[in-house]
LOLO-120783 format. One record per residue (C-alpha): y, z, x. Coordinates in steps of 0.001 Angstrom, whole numbers, plus 500000, padded with zeros to 6 digits. Each point is the difference from the previous one (the first is absolute). Layout:
N
REC_yy_zz_xx
REC_Y_Z_X
...
//
This chain:
273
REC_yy_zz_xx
REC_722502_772123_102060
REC_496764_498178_501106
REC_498643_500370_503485
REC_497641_497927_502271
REC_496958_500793_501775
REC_497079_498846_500951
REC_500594_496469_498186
REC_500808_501681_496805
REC_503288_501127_498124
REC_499704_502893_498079
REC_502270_502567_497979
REC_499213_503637_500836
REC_501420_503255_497369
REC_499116_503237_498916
REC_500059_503335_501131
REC_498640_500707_503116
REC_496404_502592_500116
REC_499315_498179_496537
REC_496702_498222_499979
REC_500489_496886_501231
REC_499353_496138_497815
REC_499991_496360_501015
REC_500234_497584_497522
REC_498585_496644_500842
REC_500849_496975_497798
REC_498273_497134_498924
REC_499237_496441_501278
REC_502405_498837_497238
REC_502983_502616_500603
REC_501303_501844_502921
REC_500630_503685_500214
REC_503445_499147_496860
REC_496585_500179_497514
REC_500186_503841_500702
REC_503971_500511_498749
REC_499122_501396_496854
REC_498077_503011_501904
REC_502238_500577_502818
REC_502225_502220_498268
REC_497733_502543_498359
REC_497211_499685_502945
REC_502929_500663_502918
REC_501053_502906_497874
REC_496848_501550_501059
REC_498119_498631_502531
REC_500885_498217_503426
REC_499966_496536_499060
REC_499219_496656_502194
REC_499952_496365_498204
REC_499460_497456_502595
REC_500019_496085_499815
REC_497160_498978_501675
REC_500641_496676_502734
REC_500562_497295_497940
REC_501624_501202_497129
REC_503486_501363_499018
REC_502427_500782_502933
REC_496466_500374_502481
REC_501012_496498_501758
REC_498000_500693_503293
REC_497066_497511_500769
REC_496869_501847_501393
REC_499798_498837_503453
REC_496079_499765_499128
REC_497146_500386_497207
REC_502136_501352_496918
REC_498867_503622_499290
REC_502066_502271_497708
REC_497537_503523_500270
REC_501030_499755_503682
REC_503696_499369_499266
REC_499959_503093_497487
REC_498111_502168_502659
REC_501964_498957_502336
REC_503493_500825_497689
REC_498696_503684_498690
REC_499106_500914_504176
REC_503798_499112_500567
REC_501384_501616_497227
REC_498160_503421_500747
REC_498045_499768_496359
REC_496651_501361_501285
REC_498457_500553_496446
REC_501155_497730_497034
REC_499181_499381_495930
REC_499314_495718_500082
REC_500595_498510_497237
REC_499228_496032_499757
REC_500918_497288_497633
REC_497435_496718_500467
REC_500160_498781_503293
REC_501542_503312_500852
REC_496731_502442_498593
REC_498187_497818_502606
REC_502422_500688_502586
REC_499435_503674_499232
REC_496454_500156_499966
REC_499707_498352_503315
REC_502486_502429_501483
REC_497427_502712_498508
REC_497348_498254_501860
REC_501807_500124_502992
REC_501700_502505_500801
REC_498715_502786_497362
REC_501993_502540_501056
REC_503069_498774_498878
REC_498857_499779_496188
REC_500146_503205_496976
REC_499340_497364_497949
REC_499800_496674_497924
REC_501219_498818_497166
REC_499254_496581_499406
REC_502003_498048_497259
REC_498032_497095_499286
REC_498153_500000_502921
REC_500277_495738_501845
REC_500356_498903_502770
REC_496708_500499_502967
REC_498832_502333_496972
REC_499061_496954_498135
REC_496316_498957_500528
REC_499623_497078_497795
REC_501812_496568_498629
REC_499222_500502_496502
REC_501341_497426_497776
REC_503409_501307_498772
REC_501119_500651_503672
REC_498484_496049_501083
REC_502194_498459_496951
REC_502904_502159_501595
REC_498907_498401_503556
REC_499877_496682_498630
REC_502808_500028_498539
REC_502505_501275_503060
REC_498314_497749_502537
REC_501059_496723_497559
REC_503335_501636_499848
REC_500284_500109_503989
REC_498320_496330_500530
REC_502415_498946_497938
REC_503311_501773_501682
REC_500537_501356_497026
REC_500974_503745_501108
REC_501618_500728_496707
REC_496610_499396_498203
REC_497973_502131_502262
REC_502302_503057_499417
REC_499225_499081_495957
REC_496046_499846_500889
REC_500448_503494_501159
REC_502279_501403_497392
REC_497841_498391_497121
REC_496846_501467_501440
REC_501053_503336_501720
REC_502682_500925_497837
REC_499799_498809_496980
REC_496251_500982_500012
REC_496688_498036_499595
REC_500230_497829_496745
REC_503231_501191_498878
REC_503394_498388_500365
REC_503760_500711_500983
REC_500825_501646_497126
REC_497634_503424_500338
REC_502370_500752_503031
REC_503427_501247_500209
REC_501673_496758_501327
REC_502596_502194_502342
REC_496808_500773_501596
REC_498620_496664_499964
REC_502900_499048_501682
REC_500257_502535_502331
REC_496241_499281_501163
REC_500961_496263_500584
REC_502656_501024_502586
REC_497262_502138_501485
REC_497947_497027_500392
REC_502064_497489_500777
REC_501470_502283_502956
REC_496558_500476_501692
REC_499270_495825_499532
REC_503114_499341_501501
REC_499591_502021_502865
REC_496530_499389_501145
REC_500456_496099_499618
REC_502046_500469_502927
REC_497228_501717_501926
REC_497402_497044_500399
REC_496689_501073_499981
REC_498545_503479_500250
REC_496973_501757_499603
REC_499509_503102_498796
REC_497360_502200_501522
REC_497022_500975_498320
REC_497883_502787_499515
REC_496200_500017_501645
REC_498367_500603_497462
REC_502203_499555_496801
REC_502308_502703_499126
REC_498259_499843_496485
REC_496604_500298_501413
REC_501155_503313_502003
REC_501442_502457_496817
REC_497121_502488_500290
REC_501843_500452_503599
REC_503290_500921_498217
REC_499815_503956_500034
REC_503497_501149_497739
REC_500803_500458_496878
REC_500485_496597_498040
REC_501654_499391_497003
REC_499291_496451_498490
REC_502490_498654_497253
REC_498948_496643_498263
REC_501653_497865_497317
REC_498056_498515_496880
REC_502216_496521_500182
REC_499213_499786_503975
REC_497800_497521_501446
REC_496052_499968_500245
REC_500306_500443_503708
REC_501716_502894_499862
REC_498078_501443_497359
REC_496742_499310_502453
REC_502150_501893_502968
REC_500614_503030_497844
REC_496837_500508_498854
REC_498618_500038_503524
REC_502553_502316_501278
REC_499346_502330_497776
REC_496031_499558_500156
REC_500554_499630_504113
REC_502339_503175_500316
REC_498318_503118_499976
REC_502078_501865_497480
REC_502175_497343_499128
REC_501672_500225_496458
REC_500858_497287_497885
REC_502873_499569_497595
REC_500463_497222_497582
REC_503172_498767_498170
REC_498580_497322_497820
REC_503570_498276_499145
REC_500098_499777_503226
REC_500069_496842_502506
REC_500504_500018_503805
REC_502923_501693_500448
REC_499712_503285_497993
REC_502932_501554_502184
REC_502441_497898_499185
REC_499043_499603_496111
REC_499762_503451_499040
REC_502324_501940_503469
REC_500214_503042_498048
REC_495985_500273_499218
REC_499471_499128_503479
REC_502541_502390_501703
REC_498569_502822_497702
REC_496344_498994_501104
REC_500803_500121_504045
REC_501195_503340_499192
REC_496842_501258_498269
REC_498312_498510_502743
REC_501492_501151_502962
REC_500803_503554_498329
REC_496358_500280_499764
REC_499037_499019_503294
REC_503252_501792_501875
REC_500622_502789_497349
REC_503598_498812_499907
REC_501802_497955_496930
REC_503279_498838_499207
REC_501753_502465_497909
//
């Protein structure tokens, strides 16, 4: 049964004394992306996915500057959690890292599935084409359109089309999507907060273990953010799956479940069985 706090809804299992996970989603999804893990993962560990404002059940306007690290901080410091694993998707690996920044205590460690988000530093030209592309979709009204700019660039991957995906999870995505345009439409405008400097110009601040996982298909943006969070991040490890787009949790759950646990078990010394 999901809970509320802090602005955010969030599902909470495991075992109690296990080490402790949150799973934040990406800027196309909301904390449904991580189904496929919860099983296995809540088996083992003590297990928060959270919809960040905006998205999924997380209706609550910010009565200010948008800022999600603060909402998460703010969530784990209710909850008790005083040491978690973060694991981000996107927009949700940014989240992450800026919680790391700010509050370092809280974090064992990172692992950053195609790291987005305030990790990117740079428009390259893939991720202005996807730009483009929404922002005619919106000026025109056309909301169904802008949910297909981001499932033909994010999901299907960077010069590939529909048919490389599974289309349940195609599908599934578009909900996702739709769901978060449809609620902040109602929320007129509001800003999110930024970092002083950059979150991507502070990574040699980050000081925990960091896994980075990058997909071949994904776009040049994100390729650009993973490089420098794994250059930036003293330490940081790398992992590519070069079939791979921007999603890798949701198109290959079982890999992905099977690396948190390698990656947590070697941080924690604990694994699911």
């Amino acid at each position: 049964m999901s809970r509320t706090r802090s602005g955010i809804v969030y599902d909470r299992a495991g075992p109690a004394g296990a080490p402790s996970i949150v799973l934040i989603h990406a800027g196309i999804a909301d904390r449904r992306m991580w189904d496929p893990q919860w099983p296995a993962l809540t088996a083992a560990y003590d297990v928060v996915r959270l919809d960040l404002r905006g998205y999924g059940d997380a209706t609550d306007r910010p009565d200010g500057k948008l800022m999600p690290a603060d909402d998460v901080i703010a969530m784990l410091t209710e909850l008790g959690i005083d040491r978690a694993h973060l694991i981000g998707a996107s927009y949700g690996a940014g989240v992450a890292v800026e919680v790391a920044l700010m509050q370092p205590s809280l974090v064992e460690s990172l692992l950053l599935s195609a790291p987005g988000g305030s990790l990117i530093a740079e428009e390259a030209p893939q991720l202005l084409a996807f730009v483009e592309a929404e922002d005619a979709a919106f000026d025109a009204g056309d909301l169904d359109a802008a949910v297909e700019a981001n499932l033909s660039w994010w999901v299907d991957g960077a010069g590939c089309g529909p048919e490389r995906v599974d289309p349940d999870l195609r599908e599934f995505v578009r909900r996702m999507q739709r769901r978060a345009f449809e609620l902040t439409a109602e929320w007129g405008d509001v800003d999110e907060a930024d970092f002083d400097p950059p979150t991507f110009e502070r990574l040699a601040e980050v000081d925990v273990p960091t896994l980075v996982l990058l997909g071949g298909l994904d776009l040049d943006a994100i390729h650009n953010a993973a490089e420098r969070a794994t250059a930036g991040i003293e330490g940081a490890r790398r992992v590519d799956w070069p079939d791979g787009a921007h999603l890798p949790s949701m198109e290959r759950p079982s890999d992905f479940t099977a690396l948190v646990d390698e990656w947590v078990s070697a941080v924690s010394d604990e694994g699911i069985s």
